[in-house]
C-alpha positions as CSV (number, residue, x, y, z in Angstrom):
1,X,0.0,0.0,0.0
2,X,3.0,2.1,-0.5
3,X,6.1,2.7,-2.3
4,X,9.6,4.2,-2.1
5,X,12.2,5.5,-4.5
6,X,15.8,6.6,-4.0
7,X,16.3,9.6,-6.5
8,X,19.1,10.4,-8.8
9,X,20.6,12.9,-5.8
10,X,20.4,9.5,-3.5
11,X,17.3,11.5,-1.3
12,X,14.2,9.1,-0.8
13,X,10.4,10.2,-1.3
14,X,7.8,8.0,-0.3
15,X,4.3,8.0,-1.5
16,X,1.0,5.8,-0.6
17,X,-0.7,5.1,2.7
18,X,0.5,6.7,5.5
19,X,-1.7,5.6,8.5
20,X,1.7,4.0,10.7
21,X,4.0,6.7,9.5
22,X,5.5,4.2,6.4
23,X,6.4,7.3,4.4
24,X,8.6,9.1,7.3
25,X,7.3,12.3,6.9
26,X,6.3,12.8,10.6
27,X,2.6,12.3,9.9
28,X,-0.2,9.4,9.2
29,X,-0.9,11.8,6.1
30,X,-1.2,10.1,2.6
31,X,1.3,11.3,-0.4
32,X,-0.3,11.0,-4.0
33,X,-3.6,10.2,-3.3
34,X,-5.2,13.6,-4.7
35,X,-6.1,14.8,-1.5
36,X,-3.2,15.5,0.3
37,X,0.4,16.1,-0.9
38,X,1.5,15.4,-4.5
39,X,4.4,13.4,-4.9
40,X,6.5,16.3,-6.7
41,X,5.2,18.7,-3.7
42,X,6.3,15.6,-1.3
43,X,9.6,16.7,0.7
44,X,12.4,14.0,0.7
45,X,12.7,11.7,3.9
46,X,15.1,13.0,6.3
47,X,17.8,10.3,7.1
48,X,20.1,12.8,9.3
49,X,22.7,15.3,8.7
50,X,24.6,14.7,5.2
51,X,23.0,11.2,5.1
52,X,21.7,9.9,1.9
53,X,20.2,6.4,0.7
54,X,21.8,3.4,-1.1
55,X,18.5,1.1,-1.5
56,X,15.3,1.1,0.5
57,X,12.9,-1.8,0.7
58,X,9.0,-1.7,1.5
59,X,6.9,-3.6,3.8
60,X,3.1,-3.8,4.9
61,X,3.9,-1.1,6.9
62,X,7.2,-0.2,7.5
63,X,9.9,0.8,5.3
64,X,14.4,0.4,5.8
65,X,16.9,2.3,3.8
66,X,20.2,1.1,3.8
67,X,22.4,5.0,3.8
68,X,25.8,5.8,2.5
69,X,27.6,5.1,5.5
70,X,26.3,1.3,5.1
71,X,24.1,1.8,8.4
72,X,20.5,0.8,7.8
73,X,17.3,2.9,9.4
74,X,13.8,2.0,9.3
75,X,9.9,3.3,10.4
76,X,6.2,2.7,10.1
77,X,5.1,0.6,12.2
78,X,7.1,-1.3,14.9
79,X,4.6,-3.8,15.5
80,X,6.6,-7.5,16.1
81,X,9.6,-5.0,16.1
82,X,9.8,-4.9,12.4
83,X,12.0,-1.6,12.7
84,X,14.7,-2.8,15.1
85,X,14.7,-0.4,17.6
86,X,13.6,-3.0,20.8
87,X,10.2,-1.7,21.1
88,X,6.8,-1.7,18.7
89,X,6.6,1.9,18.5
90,X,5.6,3.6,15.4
91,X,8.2,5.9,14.0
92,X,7.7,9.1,11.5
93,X,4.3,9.2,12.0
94,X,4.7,12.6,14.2
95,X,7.2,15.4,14.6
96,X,10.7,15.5,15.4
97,X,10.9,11.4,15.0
98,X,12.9,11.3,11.4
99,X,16.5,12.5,10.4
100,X,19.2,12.5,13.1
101,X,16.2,11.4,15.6
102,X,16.4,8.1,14.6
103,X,18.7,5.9,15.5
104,X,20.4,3.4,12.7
105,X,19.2,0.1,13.6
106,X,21.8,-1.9,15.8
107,X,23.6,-4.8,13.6
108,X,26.4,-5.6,16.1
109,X,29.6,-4.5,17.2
110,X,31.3,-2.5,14.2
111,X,28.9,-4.1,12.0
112,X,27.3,-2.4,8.6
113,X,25.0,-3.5,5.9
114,X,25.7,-4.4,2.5
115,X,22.2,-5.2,1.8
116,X,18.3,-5.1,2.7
117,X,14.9,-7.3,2.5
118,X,12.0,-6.1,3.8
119,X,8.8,-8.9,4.1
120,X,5.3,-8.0,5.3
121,X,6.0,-8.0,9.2
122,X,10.2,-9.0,9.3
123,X,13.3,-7.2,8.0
124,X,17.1,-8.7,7.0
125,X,20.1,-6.9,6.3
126,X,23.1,-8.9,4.7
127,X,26.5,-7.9,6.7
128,X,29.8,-6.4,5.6
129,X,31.0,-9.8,7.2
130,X,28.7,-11.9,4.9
131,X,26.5,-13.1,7.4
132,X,22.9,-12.4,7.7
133,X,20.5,-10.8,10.6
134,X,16.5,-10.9,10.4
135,X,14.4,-9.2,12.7
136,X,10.5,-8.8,13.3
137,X,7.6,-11.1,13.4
138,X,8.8,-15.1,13.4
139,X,5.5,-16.5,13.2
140,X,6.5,-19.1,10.8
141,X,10.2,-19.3,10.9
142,X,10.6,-16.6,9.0
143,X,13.7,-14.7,10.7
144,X,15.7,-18.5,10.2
145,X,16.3,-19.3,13.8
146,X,14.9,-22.8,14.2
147,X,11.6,-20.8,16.2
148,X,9.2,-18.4,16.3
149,X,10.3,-16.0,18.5
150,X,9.9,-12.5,17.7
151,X,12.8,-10.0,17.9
152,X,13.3,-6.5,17.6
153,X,10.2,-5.8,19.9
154,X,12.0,-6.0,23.6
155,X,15.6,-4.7,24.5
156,X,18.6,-6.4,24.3
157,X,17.5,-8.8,21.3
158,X,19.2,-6.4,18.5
159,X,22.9,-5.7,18.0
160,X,25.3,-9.0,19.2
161,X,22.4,-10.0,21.0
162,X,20.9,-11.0,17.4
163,X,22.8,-14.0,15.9
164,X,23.5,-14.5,12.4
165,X,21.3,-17.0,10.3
166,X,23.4,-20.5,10.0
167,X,23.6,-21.9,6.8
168,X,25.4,-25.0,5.7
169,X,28.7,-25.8,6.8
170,X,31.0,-23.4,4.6
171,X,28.4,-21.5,2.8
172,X,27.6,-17.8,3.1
173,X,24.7,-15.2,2.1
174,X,25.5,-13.2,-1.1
175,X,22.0,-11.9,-1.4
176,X,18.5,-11.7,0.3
177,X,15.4,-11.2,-0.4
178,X,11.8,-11.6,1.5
179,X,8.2,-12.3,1.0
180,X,5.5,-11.5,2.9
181,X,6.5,-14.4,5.7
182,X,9.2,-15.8,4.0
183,X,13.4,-15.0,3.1
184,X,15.3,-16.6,0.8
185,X,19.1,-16.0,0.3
186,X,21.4,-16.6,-2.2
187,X,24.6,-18.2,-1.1
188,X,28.2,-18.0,-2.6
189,X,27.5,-21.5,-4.7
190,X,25.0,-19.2,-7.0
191,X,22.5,-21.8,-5.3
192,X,19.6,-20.3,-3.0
193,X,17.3,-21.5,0.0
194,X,14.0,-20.8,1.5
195,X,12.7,-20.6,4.7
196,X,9.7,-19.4,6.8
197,X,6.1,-19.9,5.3
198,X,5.6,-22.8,3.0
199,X,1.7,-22.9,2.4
200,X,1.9,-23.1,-1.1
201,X,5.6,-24.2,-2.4
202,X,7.1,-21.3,-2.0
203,X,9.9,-22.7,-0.5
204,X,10.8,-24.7,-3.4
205,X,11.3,-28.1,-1.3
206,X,8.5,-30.0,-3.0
207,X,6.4,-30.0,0.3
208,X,4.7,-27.8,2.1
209,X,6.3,-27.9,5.2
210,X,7.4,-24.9,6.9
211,X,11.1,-24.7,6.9
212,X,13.4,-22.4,9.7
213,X,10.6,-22.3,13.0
214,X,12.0,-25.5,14.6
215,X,15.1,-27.0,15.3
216,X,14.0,-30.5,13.0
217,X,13.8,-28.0,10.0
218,X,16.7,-25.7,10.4
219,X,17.9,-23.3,7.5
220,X,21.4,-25.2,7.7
221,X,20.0,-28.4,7.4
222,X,17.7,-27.4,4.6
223,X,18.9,-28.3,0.4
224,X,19.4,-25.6,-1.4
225,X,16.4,-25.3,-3.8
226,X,16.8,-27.3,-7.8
227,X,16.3,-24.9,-10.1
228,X,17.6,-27.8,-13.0
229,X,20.5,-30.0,-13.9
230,X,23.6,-27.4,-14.1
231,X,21.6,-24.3,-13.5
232,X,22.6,-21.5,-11.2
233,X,21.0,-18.4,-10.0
234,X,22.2,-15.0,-11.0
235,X,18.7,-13.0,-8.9
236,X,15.8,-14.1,-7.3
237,X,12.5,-12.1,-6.0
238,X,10.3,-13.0,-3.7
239,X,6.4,-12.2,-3.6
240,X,3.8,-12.9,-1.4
241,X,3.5,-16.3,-1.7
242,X,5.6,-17.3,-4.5
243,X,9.5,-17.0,-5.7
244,X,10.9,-16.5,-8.8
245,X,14.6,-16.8,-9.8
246,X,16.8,-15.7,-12.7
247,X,19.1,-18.2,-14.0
248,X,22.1,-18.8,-15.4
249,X,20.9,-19.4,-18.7
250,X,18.3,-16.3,-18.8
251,X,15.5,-18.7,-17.9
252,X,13.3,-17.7,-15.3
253,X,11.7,-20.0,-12.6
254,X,8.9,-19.1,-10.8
255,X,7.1,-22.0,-8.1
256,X,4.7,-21.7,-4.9
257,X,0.9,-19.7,-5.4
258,X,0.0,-20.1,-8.4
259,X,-3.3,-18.1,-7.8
260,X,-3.8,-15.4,-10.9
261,X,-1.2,-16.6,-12.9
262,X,1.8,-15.2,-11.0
263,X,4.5,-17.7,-11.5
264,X,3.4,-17.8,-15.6
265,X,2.5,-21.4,-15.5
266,X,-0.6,-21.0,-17.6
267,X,-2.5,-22.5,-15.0
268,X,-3.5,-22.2,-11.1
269,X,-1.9,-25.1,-9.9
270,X,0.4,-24.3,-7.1
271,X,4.1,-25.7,-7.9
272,X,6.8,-26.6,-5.4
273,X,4.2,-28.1,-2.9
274,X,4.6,-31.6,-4.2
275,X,7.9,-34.0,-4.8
276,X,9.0,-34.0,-8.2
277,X,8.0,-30.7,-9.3
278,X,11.3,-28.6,-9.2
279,X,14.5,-29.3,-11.0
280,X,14.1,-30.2,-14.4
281,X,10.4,-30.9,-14.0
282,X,10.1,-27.0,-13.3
283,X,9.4,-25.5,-16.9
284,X,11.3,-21.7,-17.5
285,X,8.8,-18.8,-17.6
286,X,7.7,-18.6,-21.7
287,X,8.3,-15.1,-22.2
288,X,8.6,-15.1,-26.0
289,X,10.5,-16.8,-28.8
290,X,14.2,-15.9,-28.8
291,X,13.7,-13.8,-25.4
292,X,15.3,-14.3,-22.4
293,X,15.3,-12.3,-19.2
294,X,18.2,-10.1,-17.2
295,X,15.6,-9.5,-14.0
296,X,12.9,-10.4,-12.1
297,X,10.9,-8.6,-9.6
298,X,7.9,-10.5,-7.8
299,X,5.0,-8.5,-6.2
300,X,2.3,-9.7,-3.9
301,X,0.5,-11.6,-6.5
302,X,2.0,-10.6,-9.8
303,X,5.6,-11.2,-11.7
304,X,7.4,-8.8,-13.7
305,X,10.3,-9.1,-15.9
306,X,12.6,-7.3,-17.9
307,X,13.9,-9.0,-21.4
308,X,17.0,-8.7,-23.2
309,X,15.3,-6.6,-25.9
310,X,15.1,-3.9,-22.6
311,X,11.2,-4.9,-22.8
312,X,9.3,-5.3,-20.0
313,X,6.2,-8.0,-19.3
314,X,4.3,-9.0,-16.7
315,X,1.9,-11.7,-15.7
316,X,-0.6,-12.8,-12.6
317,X,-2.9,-10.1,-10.8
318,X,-4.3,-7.2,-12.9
319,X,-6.4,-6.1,-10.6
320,X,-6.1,-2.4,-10.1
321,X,-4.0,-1.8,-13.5
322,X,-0.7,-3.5,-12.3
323,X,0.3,-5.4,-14.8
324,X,0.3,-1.7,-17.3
325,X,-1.5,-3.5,-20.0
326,X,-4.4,-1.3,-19.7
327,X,-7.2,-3.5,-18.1
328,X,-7.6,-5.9,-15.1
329,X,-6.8,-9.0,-16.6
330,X,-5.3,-11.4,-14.8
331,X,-2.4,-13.0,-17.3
332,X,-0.6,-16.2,-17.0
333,X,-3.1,-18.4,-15.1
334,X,-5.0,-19.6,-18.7
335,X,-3.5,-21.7,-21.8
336,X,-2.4,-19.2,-24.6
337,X,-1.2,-16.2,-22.0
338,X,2.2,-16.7,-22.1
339,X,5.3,-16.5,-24.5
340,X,4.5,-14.3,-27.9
341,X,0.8,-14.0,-26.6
């Protein structure tokens, strides 16, 4: 229900709903609805004196940069202490709460970000030391540490009170990213893994057994997703209840819901739920004769990817407009949606 961009001068405007103070300008005002602000009239976010912004990463309700100085802030809501600052208190929803006011989020002793993921209720940031923290709501395993104990809502759970996630024995994070209650990361094999929620198959394991909330199912302990005989993954995305990943060989996957059309499967049946579906059993996104892909982004319930002809098309939930194609068609869940259609 709201979105973020970091500018061309590094400065970040935010723009949507603003009930929890997700847009960080000190108020539960709306930006760009027509009623209040515009977004050209919109001030930039205030991140603190000579601070500017690297990435930033939306959630529900709560939004992170990560800043120059590799230190990573976040507000909207704290509920499930999303934000990392050992409380659940809402921050930029009122005055003098943004800028130098608030704190960067506590990584750990001389620790800094590389990277951010932010899912519905839980945020990550990939270290300098390439290990990985996760905050917020652990409902279903989602934060990777074998429970579902919530962190970042009570003090003295952030910082080197917050472990790392384990991964298999020699392996490290490269890259993370997180749906609405699950993370995936990609690890320095150019192989990924799953964990949290696993509903639908989003997890890529071929069940649906939820993967990182107890100690039998441990990320560590967990395969790294087949994507195909000799395949590796250059990106991944993940969406609400469904993951997508860019390979090697400018295929895309896509596997979990299959609701709408989202993972392009010309169908609704969910994939990744049930042995023997991943791998080479998992058929490559038809985007179009001759066309492969160089990214991916997954929303909540659509898929959207950019070719090698610097074209852009997207399938699964058109409600609203969001696929661009000019009506609310859902695209990708019917026989003849797909590829040059």
């Amino acid at each position: 229900t709201h979105t973020c961009v970091v500018l061309v001068d590094n400065s970040v405007k935010c723009f949507g709903l603003g009930s929890e103070g997700q847009l960080g300008n000190e108020s539960t005002s709306n930006i760009g609805d027509g009623i209040g602000a515009s977004v050209a009239s919109s001030l930039a976010i205030s991140l603190g004196s000579g601070r500017s912004a690297r990435a930033i990463a939306t959630g529900a309700s709560h939004s992170c940069a990560l800043l120059d100085n590799m230190s990573v802030k976040c507000w909207g809501s704290g509920l499930y202490g999303r934000t990392g600052y050992g409380d659940s208190d809402n921050r930029g929803d009122n005055t003098g709460e943004m800028g130098d006011a608030l704190p960067a989020v506590d990584l750990g002793t001389e620790r800094t970000a590389t990277m951010i993921a932010v899912g519905a209720n839980h945020s990550c940031a990939l270290l300098d030391n390439a290990t990985l923290k996760c905050w917020g709501r652990n409902s279903l395993g989602q934060l990777g540490y074998s429970d579902t104990t919530t962190r970042g809502d009570n003090a003295n759970e952030m910082g080197d009170s917050l472990p790392a996630v384990a991964f298999a024995t020699g392996r490290t994070p490269t890259a993370v990213v997180a749906g609405a209650q699950h993370t995936c990361a990609l690890l320095d094999n150019a192989q990924m893994v799953c964990w949290g929620d696993n509903d639908y198959g989003q997890l890529g394991q071929g069940s649906m057994t939820a993967i990182g909330n107890r100690t039998a199912a441990t990320v560590a302990n967990t395969p790294t997703i087949n994507v195909g005989t000799g395949r590796s993954v250059v990106a991944m995305s993940a969406g609400d209840l469904h993951t997508c990943a860019l390979l090697d060989d400018a295929h895309v996957k896509c596997w979990g819901a299959a609701a709408n059309g989202r993972i392009g499967s010309g169908d609704t049946l969910d994939i990744g739920d049930e042995p023997n579906e991943m791998g080479d059993a998992l058929v490559a996104v038809n985007l179009g004769a001759g066309l492969g892909a160089t990214a991916v982004s997954a929303g909540g319930s659509h898929t959207c990817v950019l070719l090698s002809n610097t074209h852009l098309k997207c399938f699964g939930n058109g409600t609203d407009g969001r696929l661009g194609y000019g009506n609310q068609d859902n695209l990708g869940d019917g026989s003849g949606e797909m590829g040059d259609a």
